[in-house]
mmCIF file of the N, C-alpha and C atoms, coordinates in Angstrom:
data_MODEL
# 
_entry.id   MODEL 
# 
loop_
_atom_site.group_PDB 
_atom_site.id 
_atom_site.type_symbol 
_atom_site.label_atom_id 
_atom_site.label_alt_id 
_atom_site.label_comp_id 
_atom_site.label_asym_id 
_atom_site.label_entity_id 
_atom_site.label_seq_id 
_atom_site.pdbx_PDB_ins_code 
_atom_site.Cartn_x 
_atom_site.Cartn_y 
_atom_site.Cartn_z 
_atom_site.occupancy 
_atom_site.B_iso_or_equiv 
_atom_site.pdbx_formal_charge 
_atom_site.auth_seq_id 
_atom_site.auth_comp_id 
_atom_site.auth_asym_id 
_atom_site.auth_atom_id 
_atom_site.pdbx_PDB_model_num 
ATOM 1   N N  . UNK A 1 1  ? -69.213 208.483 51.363 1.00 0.00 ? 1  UNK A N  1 
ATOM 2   C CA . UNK A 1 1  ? -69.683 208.038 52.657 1.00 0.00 ? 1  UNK A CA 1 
ATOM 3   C C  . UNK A 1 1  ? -68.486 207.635 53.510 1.00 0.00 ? 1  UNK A C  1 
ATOM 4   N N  . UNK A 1 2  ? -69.001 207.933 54.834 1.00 0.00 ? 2  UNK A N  1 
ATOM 5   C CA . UNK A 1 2  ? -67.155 207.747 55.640 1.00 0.00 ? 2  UNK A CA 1 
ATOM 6   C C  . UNK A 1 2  ? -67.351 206.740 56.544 1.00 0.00 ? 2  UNK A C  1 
ATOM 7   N N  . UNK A 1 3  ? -68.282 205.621 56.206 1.00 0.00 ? 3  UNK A N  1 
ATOM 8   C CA . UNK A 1 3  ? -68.211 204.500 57.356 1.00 0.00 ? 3  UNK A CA 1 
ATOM 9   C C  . UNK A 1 3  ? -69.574 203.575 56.888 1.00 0.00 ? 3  UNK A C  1 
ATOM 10  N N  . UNK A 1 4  ? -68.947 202.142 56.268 1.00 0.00 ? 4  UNK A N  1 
ATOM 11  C CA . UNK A 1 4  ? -70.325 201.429 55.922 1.00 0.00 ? 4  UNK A CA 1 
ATOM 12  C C  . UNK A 1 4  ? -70.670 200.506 56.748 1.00 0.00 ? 4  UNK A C  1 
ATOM 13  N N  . UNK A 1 5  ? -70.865 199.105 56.328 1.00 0.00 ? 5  UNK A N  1 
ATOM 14  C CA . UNK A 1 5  ? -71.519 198.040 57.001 1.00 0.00 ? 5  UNK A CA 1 
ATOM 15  C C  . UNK A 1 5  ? -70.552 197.515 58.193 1.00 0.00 ? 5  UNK A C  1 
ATOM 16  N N  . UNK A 1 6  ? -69.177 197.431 57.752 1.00 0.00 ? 6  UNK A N  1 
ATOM 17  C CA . UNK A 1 6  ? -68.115 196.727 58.280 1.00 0.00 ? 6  UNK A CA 1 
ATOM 18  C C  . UNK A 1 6  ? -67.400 197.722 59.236 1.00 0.00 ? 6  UNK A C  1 
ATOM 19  N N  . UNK A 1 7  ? -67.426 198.796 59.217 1.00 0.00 ? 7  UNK A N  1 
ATOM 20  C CA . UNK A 1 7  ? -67.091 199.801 60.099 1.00 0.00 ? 7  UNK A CA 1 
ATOM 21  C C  . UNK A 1 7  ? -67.922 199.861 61.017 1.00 0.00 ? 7  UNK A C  1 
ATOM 22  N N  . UNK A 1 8  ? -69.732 199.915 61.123 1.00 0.00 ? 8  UNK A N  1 
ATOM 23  C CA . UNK A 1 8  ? -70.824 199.919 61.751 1.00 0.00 ? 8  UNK A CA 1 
ATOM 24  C C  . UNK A 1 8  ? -70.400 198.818 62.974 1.00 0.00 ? 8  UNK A C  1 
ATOM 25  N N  . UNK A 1 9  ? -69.905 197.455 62.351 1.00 0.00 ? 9  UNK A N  1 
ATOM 26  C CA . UNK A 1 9  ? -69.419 196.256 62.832 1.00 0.00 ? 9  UNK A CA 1 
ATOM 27  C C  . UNK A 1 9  ? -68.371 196.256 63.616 1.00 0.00 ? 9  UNK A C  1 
ATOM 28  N N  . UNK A 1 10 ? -67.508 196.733 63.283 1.00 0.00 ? 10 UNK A N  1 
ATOM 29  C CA . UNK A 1 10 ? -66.501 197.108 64.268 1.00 0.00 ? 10 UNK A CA 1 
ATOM 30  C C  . UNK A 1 10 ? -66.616 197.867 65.180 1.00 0.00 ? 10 UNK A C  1 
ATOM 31  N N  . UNK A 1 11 ? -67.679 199.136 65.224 1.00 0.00 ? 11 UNK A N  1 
ATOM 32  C CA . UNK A 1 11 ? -67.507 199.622 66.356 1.00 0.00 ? 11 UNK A CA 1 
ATOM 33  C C  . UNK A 1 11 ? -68.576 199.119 67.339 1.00 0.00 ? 11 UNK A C  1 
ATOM 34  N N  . UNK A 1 12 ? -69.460 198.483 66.787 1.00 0.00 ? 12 UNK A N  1 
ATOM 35  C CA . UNK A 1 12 ? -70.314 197.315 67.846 1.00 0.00 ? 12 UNK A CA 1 
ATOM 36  C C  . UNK A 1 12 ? -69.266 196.237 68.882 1.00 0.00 ? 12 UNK A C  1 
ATOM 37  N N  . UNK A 1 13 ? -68.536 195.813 67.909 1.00 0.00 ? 13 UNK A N  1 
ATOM 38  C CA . UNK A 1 13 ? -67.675 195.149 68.464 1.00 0.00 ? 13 UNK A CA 1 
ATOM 39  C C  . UNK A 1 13 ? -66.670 195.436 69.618 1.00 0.00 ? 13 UNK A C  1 
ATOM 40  N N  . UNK A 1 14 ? -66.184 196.086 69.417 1.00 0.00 ? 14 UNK A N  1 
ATOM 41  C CA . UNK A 1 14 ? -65.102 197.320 69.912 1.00 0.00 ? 14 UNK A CA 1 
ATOM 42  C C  . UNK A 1 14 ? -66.280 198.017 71.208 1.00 0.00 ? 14 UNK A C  1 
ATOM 43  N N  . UNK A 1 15 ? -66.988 198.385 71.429 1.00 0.00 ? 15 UNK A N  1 
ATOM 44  C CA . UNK A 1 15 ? -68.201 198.552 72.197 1.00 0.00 ? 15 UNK A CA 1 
ATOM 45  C C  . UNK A 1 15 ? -68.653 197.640 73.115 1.00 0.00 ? 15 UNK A C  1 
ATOM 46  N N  . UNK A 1 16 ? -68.734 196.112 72.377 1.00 0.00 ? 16 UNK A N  1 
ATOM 47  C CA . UNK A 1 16 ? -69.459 195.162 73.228 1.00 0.00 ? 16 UNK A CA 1 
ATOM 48  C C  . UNK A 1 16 ? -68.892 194.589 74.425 1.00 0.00 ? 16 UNK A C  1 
ATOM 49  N N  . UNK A 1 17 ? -67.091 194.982 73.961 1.00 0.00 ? 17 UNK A N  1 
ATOM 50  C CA . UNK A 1 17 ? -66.360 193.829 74.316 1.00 0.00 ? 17 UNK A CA 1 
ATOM 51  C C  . UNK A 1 17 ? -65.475 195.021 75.442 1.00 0.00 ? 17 UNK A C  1 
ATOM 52  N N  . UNK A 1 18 ? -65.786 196.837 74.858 1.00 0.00 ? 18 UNK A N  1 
ATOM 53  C CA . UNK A 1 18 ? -64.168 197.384 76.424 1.00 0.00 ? 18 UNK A CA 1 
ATOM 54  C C  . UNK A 1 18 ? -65.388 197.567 77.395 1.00 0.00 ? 18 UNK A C  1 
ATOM 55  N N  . UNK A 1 19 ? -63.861 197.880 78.113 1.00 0.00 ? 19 UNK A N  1 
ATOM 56  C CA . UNK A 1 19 ? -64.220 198.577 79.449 1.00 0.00 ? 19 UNK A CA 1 
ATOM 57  C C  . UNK A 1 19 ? -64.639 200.295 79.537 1.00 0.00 ? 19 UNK A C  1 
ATOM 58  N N  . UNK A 1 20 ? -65.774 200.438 79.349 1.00 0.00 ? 20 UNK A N  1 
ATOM 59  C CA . UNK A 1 20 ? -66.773 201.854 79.285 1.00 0.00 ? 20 UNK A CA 1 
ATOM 60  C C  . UNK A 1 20 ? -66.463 202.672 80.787 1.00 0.00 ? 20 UNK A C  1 
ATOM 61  N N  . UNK A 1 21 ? -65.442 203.700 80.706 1.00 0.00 ? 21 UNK A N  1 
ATOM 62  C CA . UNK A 1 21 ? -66.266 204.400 81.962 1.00 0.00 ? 21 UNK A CA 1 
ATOM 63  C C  . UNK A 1 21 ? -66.917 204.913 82.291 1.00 0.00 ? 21 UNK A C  1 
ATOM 64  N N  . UNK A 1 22 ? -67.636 205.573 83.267 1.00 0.00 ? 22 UNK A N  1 
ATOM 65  C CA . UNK A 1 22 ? -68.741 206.361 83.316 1.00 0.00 ? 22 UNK A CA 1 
ATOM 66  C C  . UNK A 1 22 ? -68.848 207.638 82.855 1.00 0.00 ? 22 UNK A C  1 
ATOM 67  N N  . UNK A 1 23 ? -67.534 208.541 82.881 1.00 0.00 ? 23 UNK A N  1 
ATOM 68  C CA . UNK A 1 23 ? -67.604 209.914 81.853 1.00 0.00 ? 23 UNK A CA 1 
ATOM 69  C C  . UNK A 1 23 ? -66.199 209.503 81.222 1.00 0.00 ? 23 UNK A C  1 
ATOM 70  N N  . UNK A 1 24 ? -65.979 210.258 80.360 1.00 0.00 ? 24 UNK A N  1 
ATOM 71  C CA . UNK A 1 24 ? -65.293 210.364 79.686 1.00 0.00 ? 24 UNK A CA 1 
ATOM 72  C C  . UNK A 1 24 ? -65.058 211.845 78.930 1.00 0.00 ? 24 UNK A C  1 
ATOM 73  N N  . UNK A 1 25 ? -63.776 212.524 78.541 1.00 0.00 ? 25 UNK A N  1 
ATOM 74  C CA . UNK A 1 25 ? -63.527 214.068 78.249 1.00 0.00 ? 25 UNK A CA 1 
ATOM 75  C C  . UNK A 1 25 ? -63.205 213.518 77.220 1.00 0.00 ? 25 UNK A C  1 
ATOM 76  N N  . UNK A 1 26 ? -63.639 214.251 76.063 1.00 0.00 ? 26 UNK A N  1 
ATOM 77  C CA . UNK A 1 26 ? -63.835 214.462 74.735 1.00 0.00 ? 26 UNK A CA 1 
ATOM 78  C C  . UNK A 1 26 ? -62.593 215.309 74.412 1.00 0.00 ? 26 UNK A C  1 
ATOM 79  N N  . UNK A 1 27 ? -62.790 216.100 74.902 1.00 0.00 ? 27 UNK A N  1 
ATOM 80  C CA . UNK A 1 27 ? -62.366 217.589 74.581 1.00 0.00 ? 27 UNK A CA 1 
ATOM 81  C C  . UNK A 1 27 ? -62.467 218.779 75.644 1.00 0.00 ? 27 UNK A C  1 
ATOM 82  N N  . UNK A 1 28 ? -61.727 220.050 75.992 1.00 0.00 ? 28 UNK A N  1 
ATOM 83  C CA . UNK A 1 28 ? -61.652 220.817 76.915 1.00 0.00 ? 28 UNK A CA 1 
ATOM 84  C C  . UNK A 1 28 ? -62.938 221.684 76.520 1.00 0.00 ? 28 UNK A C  1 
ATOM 85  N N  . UNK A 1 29 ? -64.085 221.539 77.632 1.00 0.00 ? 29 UNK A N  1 
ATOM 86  C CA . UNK A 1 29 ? -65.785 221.213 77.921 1.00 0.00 ? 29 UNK A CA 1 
ATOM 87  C C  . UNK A 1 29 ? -66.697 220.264 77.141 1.00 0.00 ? 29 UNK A C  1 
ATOM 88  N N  . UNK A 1 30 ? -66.008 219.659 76.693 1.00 0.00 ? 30 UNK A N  1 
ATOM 89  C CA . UNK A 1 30 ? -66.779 218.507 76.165 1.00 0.00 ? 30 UNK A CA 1 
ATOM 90  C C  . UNK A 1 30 ? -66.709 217.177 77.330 1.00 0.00 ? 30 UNK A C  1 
ATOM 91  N N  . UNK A 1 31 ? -67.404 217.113 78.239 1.00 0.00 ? 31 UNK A N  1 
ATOM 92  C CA . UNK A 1 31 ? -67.496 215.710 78.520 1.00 0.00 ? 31 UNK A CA 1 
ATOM 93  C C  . UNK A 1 31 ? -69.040 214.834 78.121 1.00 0.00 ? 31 UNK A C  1 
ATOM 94  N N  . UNK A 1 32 ? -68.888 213.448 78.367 1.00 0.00 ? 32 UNK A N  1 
ATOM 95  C CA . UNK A 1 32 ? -70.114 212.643 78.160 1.00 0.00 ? 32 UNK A CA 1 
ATOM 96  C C  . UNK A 1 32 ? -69.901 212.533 79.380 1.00 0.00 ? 32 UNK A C  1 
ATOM 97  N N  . UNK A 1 33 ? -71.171 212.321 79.909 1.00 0.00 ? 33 UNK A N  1 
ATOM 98  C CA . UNK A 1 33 ? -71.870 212.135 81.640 1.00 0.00 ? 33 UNK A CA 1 
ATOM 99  C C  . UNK A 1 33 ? -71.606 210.596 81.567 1.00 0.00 ? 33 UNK A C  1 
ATOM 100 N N  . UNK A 1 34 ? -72.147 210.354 80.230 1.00 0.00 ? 34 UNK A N  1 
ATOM 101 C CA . UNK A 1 34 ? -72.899 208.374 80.673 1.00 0.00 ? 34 UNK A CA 1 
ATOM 102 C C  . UNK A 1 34 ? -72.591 208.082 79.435 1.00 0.00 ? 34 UNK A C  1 
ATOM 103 N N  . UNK A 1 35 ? -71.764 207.324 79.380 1.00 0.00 ? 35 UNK A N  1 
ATOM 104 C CA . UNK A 1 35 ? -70.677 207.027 78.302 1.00 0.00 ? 35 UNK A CA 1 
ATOM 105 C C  . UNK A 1 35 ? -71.276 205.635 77.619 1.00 0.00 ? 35 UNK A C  1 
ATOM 106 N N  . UNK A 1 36 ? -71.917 204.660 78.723 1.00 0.00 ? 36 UNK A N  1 
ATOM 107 C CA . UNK A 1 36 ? -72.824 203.758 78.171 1.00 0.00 ? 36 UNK A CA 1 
ATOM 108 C C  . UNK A 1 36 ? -74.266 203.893 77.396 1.00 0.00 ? 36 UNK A C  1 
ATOM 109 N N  . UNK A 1 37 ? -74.544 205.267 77.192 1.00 0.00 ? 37 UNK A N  1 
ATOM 110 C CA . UNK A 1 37 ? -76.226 205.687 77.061 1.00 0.00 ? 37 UNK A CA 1 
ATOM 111 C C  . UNK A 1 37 ? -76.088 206.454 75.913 1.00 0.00 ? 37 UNK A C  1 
ATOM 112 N N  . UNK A 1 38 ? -74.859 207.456 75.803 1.00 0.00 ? 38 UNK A N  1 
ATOM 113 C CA . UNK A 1 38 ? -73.554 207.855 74.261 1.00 0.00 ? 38 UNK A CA 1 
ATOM 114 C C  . UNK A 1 38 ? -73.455 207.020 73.512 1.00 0.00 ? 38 UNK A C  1 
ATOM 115 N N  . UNK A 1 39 ? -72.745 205.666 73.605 1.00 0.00 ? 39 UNK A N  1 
ATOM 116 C CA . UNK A 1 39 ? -72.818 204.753 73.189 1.00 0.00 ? 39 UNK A CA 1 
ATOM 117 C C  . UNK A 1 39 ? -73.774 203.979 72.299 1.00 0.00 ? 39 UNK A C  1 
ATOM 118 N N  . UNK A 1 40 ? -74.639 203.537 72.918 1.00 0.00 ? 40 UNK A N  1 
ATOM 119 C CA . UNK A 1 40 ? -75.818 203.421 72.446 1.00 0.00 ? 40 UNK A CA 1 
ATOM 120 C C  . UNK A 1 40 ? -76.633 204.056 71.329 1.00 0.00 ? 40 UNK A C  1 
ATOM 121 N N  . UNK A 1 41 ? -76.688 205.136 72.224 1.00 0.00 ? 41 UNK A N  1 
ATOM 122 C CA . UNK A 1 41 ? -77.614 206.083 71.155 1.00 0.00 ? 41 UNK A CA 1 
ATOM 123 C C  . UNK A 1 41 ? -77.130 206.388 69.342 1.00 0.00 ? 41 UNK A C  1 
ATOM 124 N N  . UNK A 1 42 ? -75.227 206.700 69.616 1.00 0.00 ? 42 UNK A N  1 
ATOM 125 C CA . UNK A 1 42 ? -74.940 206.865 68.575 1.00 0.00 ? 42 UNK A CA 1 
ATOM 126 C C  . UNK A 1 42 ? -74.784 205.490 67.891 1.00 0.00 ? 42 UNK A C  1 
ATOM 127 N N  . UNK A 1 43 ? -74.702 204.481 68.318 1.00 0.00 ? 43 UNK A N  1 
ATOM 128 C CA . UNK A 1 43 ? -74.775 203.718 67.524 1.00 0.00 ? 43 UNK A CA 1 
ATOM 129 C C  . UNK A 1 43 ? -76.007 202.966 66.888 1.00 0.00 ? 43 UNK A C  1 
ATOM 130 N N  . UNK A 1 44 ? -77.068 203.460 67.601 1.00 0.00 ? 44 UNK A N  1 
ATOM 131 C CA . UNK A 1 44 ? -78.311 203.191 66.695 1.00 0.00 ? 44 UNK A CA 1 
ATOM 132 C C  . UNK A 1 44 ? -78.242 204.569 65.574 1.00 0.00 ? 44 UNK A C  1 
ATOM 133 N N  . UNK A 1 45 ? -78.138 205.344 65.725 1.00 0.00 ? 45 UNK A N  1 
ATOM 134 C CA . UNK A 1 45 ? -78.620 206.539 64.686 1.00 0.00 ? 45 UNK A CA 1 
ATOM 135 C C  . UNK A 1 45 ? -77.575 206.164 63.827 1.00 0.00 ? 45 UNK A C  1 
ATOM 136 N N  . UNK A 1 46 ? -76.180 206.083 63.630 1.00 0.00 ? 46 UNK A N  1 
ATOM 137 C CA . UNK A 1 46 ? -75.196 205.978 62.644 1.00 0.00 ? 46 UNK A CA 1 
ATOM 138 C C  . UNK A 1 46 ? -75.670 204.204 62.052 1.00 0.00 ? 46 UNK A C  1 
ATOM 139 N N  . UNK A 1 47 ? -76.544 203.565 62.576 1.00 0.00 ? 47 UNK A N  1 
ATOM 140 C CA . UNK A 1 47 ? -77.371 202.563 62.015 1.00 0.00 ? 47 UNK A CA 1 
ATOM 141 C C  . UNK A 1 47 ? -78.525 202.683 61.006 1.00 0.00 ? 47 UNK A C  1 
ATOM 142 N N  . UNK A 1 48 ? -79.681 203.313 61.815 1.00 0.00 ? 48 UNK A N  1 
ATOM 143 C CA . UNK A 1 48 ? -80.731 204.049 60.985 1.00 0.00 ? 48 UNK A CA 1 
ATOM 144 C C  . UNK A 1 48 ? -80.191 205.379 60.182 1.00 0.00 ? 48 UNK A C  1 
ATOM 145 N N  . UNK A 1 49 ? -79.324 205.867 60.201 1.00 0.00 ? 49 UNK A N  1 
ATOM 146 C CA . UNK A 1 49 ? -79.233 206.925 59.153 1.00 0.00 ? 49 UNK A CA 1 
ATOM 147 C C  . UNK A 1 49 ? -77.884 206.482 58.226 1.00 0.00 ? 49 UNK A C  1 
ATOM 148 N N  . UNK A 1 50 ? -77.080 205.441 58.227 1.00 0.00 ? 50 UNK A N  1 
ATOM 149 C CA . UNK A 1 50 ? -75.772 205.329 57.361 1.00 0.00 ? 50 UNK A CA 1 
ATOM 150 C C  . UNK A 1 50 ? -76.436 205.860 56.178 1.00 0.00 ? 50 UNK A C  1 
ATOM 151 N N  . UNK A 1 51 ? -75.406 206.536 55.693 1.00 0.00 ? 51 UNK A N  1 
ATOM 152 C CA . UNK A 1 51 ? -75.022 207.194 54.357 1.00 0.00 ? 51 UNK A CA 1 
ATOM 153 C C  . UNK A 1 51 ? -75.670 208.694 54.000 1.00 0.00 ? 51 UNK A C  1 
ATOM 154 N N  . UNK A 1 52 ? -76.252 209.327 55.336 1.00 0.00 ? 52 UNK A N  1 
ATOM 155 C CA . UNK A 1 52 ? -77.063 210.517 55.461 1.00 0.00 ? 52 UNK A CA 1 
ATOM 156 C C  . UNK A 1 52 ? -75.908 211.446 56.179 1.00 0.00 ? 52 UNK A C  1 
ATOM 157 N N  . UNK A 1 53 ? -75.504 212.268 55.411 1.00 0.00 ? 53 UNK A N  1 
ATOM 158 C CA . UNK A 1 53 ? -73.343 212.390 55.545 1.00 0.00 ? 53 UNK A CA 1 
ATOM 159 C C  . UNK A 1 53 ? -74.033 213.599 56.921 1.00 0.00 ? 53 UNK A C  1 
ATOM 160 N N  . UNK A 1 54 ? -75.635 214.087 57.452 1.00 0.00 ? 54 UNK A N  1 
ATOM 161 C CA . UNK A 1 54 ? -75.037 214.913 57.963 1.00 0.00 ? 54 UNK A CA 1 
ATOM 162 C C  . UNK A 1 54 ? -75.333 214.345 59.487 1.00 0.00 ? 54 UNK A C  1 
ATOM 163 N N  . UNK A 1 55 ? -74.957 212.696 59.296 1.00 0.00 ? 55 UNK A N  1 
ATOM 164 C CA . UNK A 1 55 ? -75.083 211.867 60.749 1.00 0.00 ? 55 UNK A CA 1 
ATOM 165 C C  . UNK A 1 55 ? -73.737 211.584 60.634 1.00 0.00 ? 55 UNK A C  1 
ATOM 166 N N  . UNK A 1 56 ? -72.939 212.218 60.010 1.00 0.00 ? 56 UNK A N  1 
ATOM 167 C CA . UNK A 1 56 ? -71.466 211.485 60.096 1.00 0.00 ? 56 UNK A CA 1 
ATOM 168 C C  . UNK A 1 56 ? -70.653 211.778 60.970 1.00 0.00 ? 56 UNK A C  1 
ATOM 169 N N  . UNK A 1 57 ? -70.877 213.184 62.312 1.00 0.00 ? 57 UNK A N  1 
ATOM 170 C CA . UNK A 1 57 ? -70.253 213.544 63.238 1.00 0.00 ? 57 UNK A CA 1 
ATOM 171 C C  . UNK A 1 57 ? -71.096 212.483 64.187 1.00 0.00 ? 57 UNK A C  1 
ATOM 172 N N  . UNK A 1 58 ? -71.955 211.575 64.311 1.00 0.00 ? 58 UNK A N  1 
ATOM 173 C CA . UNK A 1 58 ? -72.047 210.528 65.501 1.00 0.00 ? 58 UNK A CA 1 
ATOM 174 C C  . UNK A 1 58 ? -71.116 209.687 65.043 1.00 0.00 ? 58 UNK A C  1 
ATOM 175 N N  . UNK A 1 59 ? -70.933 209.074 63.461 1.00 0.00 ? 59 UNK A N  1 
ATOM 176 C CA . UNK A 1 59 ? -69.817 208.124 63.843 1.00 0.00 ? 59 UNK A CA 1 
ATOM 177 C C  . UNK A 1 59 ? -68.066 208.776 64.117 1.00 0.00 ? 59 UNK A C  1 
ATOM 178 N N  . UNK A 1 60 ? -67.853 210.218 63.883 1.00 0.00 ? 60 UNK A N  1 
ATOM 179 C CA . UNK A 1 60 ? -67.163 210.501 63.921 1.00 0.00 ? 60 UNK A CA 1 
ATOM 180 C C  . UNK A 1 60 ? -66.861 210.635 65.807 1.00 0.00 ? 60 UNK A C  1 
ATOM 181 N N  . UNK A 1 61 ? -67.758 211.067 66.437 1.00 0.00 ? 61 UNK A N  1 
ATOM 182 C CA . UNK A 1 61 ? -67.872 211.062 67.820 1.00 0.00 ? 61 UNK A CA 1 
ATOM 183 C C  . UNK A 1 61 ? -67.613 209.639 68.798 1.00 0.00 ? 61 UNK A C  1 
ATOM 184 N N  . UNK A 1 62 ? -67.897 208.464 67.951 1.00 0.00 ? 62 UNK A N  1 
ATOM 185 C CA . UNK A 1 62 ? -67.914 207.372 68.414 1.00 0.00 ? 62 UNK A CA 1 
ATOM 186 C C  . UNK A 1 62 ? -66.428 206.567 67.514 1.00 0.00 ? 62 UNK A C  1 
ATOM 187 N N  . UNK A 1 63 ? -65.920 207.121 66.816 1.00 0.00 ? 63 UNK A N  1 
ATOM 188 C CA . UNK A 1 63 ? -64.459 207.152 66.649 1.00 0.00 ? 63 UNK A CA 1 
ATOM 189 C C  . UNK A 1 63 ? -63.364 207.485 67.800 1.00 0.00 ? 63 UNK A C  1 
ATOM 190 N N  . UNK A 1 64 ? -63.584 208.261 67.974 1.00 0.00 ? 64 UNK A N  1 
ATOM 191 C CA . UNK A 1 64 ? -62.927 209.590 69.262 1.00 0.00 ? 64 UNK A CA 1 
ATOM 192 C C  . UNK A 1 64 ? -62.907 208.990 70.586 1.00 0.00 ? 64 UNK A C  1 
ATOM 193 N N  . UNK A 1 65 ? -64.289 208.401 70.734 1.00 0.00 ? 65 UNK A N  1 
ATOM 194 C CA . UNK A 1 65 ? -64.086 207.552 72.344 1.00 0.00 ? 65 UNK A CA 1 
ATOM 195 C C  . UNK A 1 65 ? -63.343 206.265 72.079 1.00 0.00 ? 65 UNK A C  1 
ATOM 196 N N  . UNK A 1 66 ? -63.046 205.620 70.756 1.00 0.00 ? 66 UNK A N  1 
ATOM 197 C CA . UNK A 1 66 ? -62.562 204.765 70.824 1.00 0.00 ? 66 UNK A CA 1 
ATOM 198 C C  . UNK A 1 66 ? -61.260 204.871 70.610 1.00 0.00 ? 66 UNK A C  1 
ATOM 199 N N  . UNK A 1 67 ? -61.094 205.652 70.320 1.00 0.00 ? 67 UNK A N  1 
ATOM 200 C CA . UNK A 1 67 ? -59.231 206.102 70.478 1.00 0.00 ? 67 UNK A CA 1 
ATOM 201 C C  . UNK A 1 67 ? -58.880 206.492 71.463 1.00 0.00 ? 67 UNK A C  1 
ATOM 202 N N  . UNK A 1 68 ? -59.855 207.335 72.409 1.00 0.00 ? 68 UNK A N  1 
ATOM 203 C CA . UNK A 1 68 ? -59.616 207.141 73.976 1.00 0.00 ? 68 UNK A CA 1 
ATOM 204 C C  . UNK A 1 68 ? -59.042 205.942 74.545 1.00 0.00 ? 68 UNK A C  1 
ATOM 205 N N  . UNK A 1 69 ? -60.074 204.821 74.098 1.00 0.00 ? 69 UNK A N  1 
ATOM 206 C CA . UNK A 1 69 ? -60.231 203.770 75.135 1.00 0.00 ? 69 UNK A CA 1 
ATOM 207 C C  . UNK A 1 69 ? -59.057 202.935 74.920 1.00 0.00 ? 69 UNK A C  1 
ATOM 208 N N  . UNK A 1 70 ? -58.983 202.635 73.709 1.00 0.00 ? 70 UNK A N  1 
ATOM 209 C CA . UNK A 1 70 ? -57.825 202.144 72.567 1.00 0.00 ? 70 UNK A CA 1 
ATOM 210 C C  . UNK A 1 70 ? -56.331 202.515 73.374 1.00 0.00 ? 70 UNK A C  1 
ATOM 211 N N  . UNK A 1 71 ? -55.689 201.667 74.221 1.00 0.00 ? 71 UNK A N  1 
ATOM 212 C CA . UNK A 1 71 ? -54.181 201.994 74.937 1.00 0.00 ? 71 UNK A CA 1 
ATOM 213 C C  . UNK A 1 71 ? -53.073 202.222 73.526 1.00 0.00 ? 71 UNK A C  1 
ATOM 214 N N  . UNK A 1 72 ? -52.805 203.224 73.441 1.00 0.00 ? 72 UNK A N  1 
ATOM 215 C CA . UNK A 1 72 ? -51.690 203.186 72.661 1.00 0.00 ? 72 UNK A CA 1 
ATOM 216 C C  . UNK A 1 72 ? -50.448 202.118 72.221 1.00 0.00 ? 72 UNK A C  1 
ATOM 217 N N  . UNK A 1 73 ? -50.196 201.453 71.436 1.00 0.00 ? 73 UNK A N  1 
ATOM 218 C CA . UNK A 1 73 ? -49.490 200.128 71.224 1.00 0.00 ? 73 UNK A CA 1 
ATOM 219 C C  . UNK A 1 73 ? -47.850 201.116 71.099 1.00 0.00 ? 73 UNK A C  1 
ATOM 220 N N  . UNK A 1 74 ? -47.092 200.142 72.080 1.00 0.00 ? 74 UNK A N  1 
ATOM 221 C CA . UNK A 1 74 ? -45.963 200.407 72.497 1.00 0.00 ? 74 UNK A CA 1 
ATOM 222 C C  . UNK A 1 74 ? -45.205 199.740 71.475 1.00 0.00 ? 74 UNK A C  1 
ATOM 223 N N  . UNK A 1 75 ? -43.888 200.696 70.852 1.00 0.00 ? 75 UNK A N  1 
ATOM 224 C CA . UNK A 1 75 ? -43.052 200.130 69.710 1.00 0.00 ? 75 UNK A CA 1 
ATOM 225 C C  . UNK A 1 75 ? -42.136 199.631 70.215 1.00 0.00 ? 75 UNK A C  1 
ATOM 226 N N  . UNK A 1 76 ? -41.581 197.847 70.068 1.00 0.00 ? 76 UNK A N  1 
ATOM 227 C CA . UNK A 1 76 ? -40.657 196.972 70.991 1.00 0.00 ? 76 UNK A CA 1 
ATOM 228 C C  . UNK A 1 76 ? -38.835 197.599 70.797 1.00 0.00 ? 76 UNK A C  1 
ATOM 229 N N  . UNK A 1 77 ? -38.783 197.770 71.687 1.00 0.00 ? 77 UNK A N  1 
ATOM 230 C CA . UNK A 1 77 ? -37.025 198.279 71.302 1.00 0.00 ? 77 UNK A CA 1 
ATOM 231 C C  . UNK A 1 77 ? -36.240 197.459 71.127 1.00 0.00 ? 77 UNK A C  1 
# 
């Protein structure tokens, strides 16, 4: 399984707390329209279905926006 209770948790968290924009590009033709309603959705189903491996591209999808959102941490010189 590629994401349990505490992962579920974190990305609630990580969710509750950025700044969501309204679309967001995935990928070249992949955009989400409504990035708050994406959100959501996958994170109820990767709720009601954890450990059903073939719901594992929603948490994998809701990985992806968060490495979007996630500013890259700058290494101090």
């Amino acid at each position: 399984m590629k994401y349990a209770d505490k992962e579920i948790q974190e990305m609630e968290e990580f969710f509750r707390t950025a700044d969501l924009p309204k679309t967001i590009v995935l990928s070249p033709g992949v955009v989400i329209t409504d990035v708050n309603a994406f959100v959501f959705s996958h994170l109820q189903i990767i709720k009601l279905r954890q450990g059903v491996g073939i719901f594992e591209p929603f948490y994998d999808r809701l990985a992806q926006v968060k490495k979007i959102l996630t500013p890259a941490v700058q290494g101090v010189s």
